[in-house]
C-alpha positions as CSV (number, residue, x, y, z in Angstrom):
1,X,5.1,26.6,-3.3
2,X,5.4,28.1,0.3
3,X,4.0,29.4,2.2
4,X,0.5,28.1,0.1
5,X,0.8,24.8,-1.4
6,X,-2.8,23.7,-1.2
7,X,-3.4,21.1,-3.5
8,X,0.3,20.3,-4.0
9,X,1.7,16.3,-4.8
10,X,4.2,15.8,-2.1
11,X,3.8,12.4,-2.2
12,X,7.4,10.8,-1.0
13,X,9.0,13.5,-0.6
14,X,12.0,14.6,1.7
15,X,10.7,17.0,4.0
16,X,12.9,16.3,7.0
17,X,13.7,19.1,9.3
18,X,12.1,21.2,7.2
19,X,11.2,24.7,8.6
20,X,7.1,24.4,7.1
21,X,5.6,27.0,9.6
22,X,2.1,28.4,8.8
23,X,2.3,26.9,5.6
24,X,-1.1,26.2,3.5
25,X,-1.0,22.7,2.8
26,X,-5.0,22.4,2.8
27,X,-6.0,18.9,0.3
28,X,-2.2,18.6,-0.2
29,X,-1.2,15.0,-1.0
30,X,1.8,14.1,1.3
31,X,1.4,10.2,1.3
32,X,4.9,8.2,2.8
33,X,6.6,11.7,2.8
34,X,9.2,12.0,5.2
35,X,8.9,14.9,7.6
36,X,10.6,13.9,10.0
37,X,11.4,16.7,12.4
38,X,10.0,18.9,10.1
39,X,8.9,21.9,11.8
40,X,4.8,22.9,10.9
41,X,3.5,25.1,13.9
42,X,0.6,27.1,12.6
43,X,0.5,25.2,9.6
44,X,-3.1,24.1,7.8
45,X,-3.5,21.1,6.7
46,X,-7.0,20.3,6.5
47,X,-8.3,17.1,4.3
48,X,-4.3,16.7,2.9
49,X,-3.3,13.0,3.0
50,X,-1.0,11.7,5.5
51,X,-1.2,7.8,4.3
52,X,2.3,6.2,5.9
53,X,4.1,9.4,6.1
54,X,7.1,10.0,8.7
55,X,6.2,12.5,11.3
56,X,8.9,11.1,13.5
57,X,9.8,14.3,16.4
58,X,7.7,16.7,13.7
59,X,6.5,19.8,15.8
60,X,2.5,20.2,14.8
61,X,1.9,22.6,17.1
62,X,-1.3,24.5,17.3
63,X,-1.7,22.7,13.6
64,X,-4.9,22.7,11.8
65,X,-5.4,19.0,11.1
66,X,-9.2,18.4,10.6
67,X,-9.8,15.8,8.3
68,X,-6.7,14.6,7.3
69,X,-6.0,11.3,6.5
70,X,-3.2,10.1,8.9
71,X,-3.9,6.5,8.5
72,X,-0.2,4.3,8.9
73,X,1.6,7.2,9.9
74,X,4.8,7.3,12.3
75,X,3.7,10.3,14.9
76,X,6.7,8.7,17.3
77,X,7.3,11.6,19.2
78,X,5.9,14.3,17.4
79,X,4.4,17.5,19.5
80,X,0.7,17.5,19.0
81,X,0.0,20.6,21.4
82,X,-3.5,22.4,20.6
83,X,-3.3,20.5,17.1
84,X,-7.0,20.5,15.6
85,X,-8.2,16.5,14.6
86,X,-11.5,16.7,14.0
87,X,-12.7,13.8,11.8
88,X,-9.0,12.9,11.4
89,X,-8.4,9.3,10.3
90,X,-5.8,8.0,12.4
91,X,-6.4,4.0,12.1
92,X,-3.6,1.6,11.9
């Protein structure tokens, strides 16, 4: 579905190391999907559901994460540099 995948089920899926760069995942569904060192710079995301994935070392930079749900998610080391969060849920 790249680069737009708005909308898309990813729920538990293996995305690790992925290259995902300005990818349209806008409303996506990507709860406990691994994507771990997944790569997303650019990449819109806005309202998608992040419930307990693996963002372990996952580059987000300059990402467009307003209102996604990021609750119980692993950001252990990932690079949030100029990443948008408005209205992101991020409780534990």
């Amino acid at each position: 579905c790249q680069p737009h995948c708005a909308q898309a089920d990813l729920s538990q899926q293996d995305l690790a190391r992925t290259d995902l760069n300005r990818i349209n995942l806008s409303g996506a569904k990507l709860d406990r999907a691994d994507l771990s060192g997944a790569t997303l710079l650019l990449a819109t995301l806005s309202g998608a559901k992040l419930r307990e994935a693996n963002l372990r070392q996952a580059d987000l930079s300059n990402a467009l994460l307003d209102g996604v749900d990021l609750r119980y998610a692993d950001l252990t080391g990932a690079v949030l540099r100029s990443v948008d969060l408005r209205q992101a849920d991020l409780r534990d």
